[in-house]
C-alpha positions as CSV (number, residue, x, y, z in Angstrom):
1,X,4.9,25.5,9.6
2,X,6.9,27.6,11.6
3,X,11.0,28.5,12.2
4,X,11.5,30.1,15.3
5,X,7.7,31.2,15.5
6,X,7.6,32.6,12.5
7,X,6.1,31.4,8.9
8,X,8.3,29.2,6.6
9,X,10.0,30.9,3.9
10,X,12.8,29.6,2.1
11,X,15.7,31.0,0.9
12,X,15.0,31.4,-3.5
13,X,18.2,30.0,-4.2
14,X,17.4,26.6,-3.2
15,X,14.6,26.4,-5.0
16,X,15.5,23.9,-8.1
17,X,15.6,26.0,-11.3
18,X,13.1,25.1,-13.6
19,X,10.7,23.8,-11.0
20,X,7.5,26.1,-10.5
21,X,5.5,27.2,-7.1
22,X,2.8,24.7,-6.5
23,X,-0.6,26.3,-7.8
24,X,-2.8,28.0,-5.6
25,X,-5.8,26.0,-3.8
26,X,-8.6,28.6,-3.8
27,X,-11.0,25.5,-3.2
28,X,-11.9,24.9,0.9
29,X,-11.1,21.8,2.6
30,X,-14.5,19.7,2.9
31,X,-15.1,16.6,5.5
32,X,-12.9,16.3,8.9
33,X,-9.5,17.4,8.5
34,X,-10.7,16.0,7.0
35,X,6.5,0.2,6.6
36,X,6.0,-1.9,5.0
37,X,9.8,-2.6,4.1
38,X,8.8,-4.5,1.5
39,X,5.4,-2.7,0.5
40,X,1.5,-3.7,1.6
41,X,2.3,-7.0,1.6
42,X,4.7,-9.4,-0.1
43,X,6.0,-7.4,-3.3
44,X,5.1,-9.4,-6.3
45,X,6.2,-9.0,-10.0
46,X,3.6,-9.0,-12.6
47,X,4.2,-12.3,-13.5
48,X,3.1,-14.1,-10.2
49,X,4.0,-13.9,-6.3
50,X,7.8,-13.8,-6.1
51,X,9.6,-10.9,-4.3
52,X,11.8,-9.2,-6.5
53,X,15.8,-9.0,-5.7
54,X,16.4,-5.4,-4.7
55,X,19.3,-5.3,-6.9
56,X,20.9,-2.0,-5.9
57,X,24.7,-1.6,-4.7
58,X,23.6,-1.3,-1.7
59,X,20.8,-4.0,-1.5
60,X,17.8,-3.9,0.6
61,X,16.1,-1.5,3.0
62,X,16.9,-2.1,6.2
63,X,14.5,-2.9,9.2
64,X,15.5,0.3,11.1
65,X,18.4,3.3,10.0
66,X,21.7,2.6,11.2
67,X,22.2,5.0,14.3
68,X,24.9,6.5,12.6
69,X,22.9,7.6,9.6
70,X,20.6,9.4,11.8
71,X,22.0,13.0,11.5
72,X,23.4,12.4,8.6
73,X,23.0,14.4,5.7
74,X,23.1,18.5,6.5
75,X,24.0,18.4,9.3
76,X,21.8,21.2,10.5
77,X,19.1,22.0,12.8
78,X,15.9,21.8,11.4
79,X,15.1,24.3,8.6
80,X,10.6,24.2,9.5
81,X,8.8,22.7,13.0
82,X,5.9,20.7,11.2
83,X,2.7,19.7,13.4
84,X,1.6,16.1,12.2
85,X,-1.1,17.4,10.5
86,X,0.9,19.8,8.3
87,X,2.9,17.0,7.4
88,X,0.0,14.9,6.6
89,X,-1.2,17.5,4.3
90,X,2.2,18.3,3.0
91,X,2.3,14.1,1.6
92,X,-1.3,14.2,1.2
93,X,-0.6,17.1,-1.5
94,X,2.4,15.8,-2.8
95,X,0.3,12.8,-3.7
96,X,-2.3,15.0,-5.8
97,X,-5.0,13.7,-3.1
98,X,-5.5,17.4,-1.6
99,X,-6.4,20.6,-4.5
100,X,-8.1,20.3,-7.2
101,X,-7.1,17.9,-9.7
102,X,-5.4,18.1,-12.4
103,X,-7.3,16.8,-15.4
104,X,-5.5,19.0,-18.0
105,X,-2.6,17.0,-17.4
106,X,-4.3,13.7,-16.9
107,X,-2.9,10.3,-16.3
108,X,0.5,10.9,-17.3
109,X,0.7,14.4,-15.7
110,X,-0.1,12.3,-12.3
111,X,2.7,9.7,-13.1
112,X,5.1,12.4,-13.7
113,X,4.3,14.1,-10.2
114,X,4.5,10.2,-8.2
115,X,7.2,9.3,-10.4
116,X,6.1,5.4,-10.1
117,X,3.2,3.5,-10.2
118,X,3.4,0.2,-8.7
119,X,2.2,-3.0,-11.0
120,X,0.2,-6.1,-9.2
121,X,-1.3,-9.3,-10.7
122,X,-4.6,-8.9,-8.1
123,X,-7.6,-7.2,-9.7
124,X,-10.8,-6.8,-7.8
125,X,-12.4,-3.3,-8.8
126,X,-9.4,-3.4,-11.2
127,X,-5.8,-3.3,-11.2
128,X,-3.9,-1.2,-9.0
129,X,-2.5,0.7,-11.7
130,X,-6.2,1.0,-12.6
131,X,-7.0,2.1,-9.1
132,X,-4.4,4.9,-8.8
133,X,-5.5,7.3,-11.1
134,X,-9.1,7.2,-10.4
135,X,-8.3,7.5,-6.6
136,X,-7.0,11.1,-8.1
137,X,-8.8,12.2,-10.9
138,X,-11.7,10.2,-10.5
139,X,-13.9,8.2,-13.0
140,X,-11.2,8.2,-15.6
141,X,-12.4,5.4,-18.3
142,X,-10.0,2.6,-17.6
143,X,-9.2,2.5,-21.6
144,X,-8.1,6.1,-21.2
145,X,-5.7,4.8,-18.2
146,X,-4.3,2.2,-20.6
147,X,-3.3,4.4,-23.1
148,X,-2.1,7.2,-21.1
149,X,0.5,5.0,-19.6
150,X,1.6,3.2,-22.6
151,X,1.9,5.5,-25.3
152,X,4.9,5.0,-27.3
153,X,7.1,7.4,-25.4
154,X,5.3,8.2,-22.1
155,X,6.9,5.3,-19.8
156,X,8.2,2.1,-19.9
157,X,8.4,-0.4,-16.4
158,X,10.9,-1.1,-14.4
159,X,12.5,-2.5,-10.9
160,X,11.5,0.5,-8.6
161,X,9.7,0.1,-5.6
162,X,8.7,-3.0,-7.1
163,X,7.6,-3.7,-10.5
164,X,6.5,-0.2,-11.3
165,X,5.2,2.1,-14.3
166,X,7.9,4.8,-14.6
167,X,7.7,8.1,-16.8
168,X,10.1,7.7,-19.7
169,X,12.2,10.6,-18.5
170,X,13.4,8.9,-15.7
171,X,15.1,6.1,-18.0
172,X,18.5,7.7,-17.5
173,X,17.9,7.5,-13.8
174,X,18.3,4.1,-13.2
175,X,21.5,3.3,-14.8
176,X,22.3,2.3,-11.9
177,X,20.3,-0.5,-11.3
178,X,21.1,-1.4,-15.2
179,X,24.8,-1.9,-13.9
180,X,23.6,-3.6,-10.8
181,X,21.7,-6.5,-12.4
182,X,24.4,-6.6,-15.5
183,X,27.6,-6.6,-13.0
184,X,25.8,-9.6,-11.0
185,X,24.9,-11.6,-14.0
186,X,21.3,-12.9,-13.6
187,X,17.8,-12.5,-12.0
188,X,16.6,-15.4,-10.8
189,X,17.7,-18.0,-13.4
190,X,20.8,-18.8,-15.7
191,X,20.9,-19.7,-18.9
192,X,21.9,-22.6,-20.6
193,X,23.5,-21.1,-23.2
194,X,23.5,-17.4,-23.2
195,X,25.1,-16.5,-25.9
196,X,22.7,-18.8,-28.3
197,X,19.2,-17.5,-26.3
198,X,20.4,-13.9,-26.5
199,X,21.1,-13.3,-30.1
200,X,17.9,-15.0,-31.3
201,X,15.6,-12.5,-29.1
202,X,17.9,-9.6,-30.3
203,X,17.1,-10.8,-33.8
204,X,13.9,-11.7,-33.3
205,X,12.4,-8.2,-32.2
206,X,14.8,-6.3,-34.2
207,X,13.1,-8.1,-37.2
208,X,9.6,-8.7,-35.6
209,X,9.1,-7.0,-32.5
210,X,7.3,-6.0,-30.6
211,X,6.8,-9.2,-29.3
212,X,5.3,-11.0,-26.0
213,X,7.3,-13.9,-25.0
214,X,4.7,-16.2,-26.3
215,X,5.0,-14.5,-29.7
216,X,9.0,-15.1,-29.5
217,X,8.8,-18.7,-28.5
218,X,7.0,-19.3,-24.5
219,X,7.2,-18.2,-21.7
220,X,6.8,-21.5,-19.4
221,X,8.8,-25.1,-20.0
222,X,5.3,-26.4,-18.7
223,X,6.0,-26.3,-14.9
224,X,4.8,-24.0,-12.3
225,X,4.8,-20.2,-13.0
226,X,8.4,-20.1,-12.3
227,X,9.3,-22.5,-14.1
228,X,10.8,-19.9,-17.4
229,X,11.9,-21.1,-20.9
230,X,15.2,-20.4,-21.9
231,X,13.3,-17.5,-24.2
232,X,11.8,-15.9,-21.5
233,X,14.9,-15.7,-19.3
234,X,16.7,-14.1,-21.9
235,X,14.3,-11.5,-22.5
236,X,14.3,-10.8,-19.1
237,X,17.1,-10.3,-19.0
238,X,18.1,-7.9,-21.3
239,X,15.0,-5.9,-20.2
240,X,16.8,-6.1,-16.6
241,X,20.4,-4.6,-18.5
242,X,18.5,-2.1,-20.5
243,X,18.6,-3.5,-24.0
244,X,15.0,-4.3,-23.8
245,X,12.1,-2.8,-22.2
246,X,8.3,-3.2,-21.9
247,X,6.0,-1.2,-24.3
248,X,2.7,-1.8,-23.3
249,X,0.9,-4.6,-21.3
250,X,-1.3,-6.8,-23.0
251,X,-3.9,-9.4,-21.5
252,X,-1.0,-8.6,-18.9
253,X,1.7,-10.4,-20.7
254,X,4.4,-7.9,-20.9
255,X,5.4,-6.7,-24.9
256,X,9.2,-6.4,-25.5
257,X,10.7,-3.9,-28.1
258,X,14.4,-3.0,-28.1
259,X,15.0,0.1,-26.2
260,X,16.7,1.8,-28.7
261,X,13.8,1.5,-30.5
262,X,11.0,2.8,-27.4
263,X,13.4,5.3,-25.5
264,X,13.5,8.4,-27.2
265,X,17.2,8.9,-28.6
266,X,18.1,12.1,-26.0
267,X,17.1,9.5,-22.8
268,X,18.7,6.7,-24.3
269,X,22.2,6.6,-22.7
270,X,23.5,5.4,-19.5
271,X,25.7,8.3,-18.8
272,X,25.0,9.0,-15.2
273,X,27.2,7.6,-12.7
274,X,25.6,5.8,-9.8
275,X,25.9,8.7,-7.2
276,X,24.0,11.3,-10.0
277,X,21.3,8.6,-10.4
278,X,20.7,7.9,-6.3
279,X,21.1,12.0,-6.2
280,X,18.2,12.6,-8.6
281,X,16.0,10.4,-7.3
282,X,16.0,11.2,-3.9
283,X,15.1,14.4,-4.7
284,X,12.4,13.4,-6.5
285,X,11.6,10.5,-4.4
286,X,11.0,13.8,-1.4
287,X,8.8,15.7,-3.9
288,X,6.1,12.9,-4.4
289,X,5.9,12.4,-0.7
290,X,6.4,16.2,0.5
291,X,8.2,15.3,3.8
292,X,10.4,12.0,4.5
293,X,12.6,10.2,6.8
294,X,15.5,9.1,5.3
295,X,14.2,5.4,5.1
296,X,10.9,7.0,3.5
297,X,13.0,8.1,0.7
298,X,14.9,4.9,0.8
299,X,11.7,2.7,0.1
300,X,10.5,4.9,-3.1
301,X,12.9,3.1,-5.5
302,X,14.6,0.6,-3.0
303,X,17.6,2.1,-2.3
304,X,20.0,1.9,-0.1
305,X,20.3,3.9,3.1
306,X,24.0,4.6,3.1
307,X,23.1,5.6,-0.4
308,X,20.3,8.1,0.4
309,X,22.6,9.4,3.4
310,X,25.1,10.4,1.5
311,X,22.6,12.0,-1.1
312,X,21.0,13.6,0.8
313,X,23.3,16.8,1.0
314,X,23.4,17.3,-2.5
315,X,20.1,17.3,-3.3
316,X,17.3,20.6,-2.6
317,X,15.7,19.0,0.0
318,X,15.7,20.7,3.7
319,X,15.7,19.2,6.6
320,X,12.4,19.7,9.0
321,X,11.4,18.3,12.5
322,X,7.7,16.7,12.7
323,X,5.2,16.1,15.9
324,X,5.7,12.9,16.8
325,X,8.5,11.6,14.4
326,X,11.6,9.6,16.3
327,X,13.7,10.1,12.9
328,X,14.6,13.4,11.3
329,X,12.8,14.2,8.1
330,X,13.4,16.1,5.3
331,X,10.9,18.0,2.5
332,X,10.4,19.9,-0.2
333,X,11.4,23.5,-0.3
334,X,8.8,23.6,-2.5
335,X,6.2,22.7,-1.3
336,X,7.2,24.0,2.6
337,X,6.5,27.6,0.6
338,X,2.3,27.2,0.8
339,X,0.3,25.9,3.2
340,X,-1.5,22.4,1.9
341,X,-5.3,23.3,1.3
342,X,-7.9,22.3,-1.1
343,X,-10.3,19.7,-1.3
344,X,-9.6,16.1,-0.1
345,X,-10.4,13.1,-2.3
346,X,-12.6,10.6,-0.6
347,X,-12.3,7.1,-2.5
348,X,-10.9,3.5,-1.8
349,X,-7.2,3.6,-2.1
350,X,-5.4,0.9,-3.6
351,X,-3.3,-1.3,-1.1
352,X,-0.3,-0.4,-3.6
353,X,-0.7,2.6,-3.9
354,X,2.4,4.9,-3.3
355,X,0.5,7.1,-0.2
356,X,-0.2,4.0,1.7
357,X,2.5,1.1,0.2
358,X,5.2,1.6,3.1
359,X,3.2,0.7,6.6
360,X,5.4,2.2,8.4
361,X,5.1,5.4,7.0
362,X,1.3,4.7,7.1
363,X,1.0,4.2,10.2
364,X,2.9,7.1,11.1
365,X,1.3,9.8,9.3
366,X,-2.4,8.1,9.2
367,X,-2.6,6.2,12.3
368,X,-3.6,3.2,10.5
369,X,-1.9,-0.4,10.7
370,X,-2.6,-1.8,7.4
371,X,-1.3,-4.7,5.4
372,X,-2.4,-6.7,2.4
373,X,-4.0,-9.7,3.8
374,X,-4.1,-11.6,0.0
375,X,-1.2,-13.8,0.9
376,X,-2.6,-14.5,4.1
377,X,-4.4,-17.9,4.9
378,X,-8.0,-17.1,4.4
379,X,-9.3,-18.4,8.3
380,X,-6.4,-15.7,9.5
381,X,-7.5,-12.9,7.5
382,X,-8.8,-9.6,9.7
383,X,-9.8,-7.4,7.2
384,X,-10.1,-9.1,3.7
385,X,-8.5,-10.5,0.6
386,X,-7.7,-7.0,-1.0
387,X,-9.3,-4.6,2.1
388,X,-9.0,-1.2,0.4
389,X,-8.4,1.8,3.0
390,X,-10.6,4.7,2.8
391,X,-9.5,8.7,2.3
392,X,-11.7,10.9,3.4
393,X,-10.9,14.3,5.0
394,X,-7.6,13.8,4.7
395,X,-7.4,10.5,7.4
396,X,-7.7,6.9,6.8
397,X,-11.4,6.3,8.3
398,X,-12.4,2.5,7.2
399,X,-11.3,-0.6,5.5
400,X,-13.3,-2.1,2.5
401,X,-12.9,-5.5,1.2
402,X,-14.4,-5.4,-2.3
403,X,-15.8,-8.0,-4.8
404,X,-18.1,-7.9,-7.9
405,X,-21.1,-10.2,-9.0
406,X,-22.4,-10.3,-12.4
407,X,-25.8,-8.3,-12.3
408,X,-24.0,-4.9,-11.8
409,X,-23.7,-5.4,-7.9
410,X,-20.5,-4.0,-5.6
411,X,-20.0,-6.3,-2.6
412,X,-18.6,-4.8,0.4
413,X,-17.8,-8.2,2.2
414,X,-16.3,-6.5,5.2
415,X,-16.3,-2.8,6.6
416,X,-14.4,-1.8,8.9
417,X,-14.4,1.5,10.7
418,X,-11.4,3.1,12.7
419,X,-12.3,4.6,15.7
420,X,-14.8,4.0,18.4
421,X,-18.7,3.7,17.3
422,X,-19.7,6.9,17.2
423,X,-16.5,8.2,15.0
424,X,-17.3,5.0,12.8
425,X,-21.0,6.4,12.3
426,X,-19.6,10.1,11.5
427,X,-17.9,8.6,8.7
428,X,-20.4,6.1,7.1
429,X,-21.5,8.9,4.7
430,X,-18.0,9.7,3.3
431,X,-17.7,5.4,3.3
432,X,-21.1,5.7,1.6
433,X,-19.7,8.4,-0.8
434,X,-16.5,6.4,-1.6
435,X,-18.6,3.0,-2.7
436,X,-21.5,4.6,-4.5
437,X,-18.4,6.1,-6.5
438,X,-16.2,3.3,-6.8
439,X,-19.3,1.2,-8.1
440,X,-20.5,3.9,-10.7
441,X,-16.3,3.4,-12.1
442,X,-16.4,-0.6,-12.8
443,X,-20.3,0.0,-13.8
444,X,-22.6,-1.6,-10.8
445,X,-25.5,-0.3,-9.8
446,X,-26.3,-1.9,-6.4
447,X,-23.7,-2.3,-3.9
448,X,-24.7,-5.1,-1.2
449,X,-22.7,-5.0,2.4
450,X,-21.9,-8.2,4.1
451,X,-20.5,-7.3,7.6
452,X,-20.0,-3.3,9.2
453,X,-17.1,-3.0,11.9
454,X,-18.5,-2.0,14.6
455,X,-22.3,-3.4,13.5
456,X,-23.3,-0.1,15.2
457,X,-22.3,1.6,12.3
458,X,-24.7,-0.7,10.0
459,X,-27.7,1.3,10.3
460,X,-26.2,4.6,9.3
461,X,-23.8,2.7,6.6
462,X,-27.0,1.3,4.7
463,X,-29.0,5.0,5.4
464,X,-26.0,6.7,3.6
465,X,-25.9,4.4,0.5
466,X,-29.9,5.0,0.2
467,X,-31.2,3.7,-3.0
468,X,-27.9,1.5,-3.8
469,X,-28.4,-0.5,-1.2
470,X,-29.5,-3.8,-1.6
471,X,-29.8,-6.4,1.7
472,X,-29.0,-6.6,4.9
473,X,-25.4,-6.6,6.5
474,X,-25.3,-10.0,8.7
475,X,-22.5,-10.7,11.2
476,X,-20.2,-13.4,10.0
477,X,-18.7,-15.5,13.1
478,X,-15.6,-14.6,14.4
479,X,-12.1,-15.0,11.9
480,X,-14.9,-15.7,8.6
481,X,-13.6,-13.2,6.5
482,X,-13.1,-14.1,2.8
């Protein structure tokens, strides 16, 4: 990382006060250096596949940055001249997949660093919140994950990328979106009679709570999944306006408890105007990805361009040019102070998880076109139902489509290597690594593969695995994926 040839230094003062020098990586790199606009795939809530209303003054990202919001921000030239590998090591890092990880702080030290974790209904391994943390840390035990995230006072869900697991110090942060939803008056649906529906869920979880919304009177009229009770809508909504929020998941029905009951009292005010709120979380939104276009930053919490634009100058982030970027980017002063190194993570990455949910960017920085196929009709499916990508070395080197059989046995029902047949049979081991690992997690000892992409990569695929391996892969015909 370089300004006018020389190493990237910046200037103290920008450095946001309070906010330490990254740790040292005394640990060597091991392996090969080894947009979605809405996400993976089509962004569902917890409670089924709808896409949920951006709800932000400013409303949806767009398909492409307005030309005019191009320069905007600064206004300067370029701060650091990034290669495309130091950027991919810069988000790589800023996604605690490079250095040695940080068990001490655990599960909610990682939140705090990606500043949301996306929610999702699909569970194969597990659930993607699941599947975040161990791509990190590793075998965390998923009751450990559970409780790290919804301890009374450690985070509470909200509207951010999409349905997302927030840290509980960002609560004041989106205000914003708190006015938004309360200015426009409903979600999805109306209620009959508001002013009935809302005082008896006020009452009721002041006097009982918390509550799921079977507990406070159903959820469903009887219809399809959509089709809400007047109880549920209400609930809803007020944990759309802030007077209600989500304590804890369970069976994956959400529990409500009034928020100024969960949100501790110094976080519980919505003081910040909309401009502080966009302000602060672009800048965080740039220090969990470690260098960003402007519609990078945009997708974190679904904001608006115009409104990241405009934040931009206000906030500690500097501008940078990147190898092979069209759109100016913008990173961490931060993090531009050390060199990225440390060991890579090799594991199967959860299609929502933040390094991989925006394509675009993940296509840009990996070199990998990749979208959730789940929603896809299953005879025009490519790579599988929930075709996991995999890290190792720092680059995207395979796809996995995953399934489990009772008997303690890891299906791989398709695996598909980038690159040409000789790259793919370089990486079978770290492929090999990844699913001996990820079976060990959800407790299966065998792991049986069903098809290899390129089927010249079978042999040393199956070699790898060694003693998990059980079968033979067999070519499906062409299109049969699950």
């Amino acid at each position: 990382m370089t300004v006018g040839g020389r190493p990237y230094d910046p200037v103290m003062s920008r450095i946001p006060p309070g906010v330490p020098a990254p740790r040292p990586h005394s640990e060597t790199a091991t392996g090969p250096d080894a947009r979605n606009d809405a996400g993976p795939g089509p962004t569902t809530p917890p409670a089924g596949g709808r896409a949920e209303p951006d709800g932000t003054p400013d409303g949806p990202r767009p398909d492409a940055v307005p030309t005019g919001a191009r320069r905007a921000g600064r206004g300067s030239a370029p701060e650091a001249e990034l290669s495309a590998d130091d950027a991919r090591r810069l988000a790589l890092r800023a996604q605690g997949l490079l250095g040695a990880p940080d068990h001490r702080a655990g599960v909610h030290g990682m939140l705090r660093d990606l500043g949301a974790v996306q929610l999702d209904t699909i569970s194969v391994l597990a659930r993607s919140h699941e599947l975040v943390p161990y791509a990190r840390l590793g075998a965390v035990g998923r009751p450990t994950v559970e409780a790290a995230y919804w301890t009374p006072g450690h985070s509470f869900e909200y509207w951010s990328h999409a349905a997302c697991i927030l840290p509980i110090e960002d609560w004041p942060l989106f205000a914003f979106r708190r006015r938004a939803r309360r200015g426009r008056g409903y979600r999805w649906h109306q209620l009959e009679d508001s002013a009935s529906a809302l005082a008896t869920v006020r009452e009721r979880l002041a006097a009982e709570g918390p509550l799921t919304a079977t507990e406070l009177g159903g959820a469903k009229r009887g219809g399809p999944w959509w089709d809400w009770s007047q109880t549920k809508i209400a609930v809803e909504w007020l944990l759309d306006v802030g007077e209600v929020v989500c304590r804890e998941r369970r069976g994956w029905k959400r529990v409500y408890e009034l928020a100024e009951r969960a949100v501790p009292g110094e976080l519980f005010h919505d003081d910040l105007d909309d401009d502080a709120c966009v302000r602060e979380l672009v800048g965080r939104a740039g220090r969990a990805l470690g260098v960003a276009t402007v519609a990078d930053l945009a997708d974190q919490h679904r904001l608006g361009i115009a409104s990241v634009t405009g934040a931009l100058p206000d906030t500690d982030l500097v501008p940078v040019a990147v190898e092979g970027w069209r759109e100016p980017a913008w990173a961490d002063p931060v993090a531009l102070r050390e060199t990225p190194r440390g060991r890579h993570r090799t594991t199967l990455l959860s299609p929502f998880d933040s390094l991989i949910w925006d394509r675009r960017r993940t296509e840009r920085i990996f070199g990998m076109a990749h979208r959730l196929e789940a929603y896809t009709p299953k005879e025009k499916r490519v790579h599988g139902y929930f075709a996991m990508p995999v890290l190792a070395g720092g680059r995207l080197v395979a796809r996995v489509d995953p399934a489990r059989e009772r008997g303690g046995v890891l299906v791989a029902r398709r695996v598909g290597f980038e690159g040409t047949p000789a790259v793919a049979r370089r990486s079978a081991p770290a492929v090999a690594t990844a699913l001996r690992e990820a079976a060990s997690w959800v407790g299966a000892e065998r792991i049986r593969v069903e098809r290899v992409v390129p089927a010249a990569a079978a042999p040393a695929l199956v070699e790898a695995l060694g003693a998990h391996a059980i079968g033979e892969p067999t070519d499906l015909p062409s299109g049969g994926v699950r």
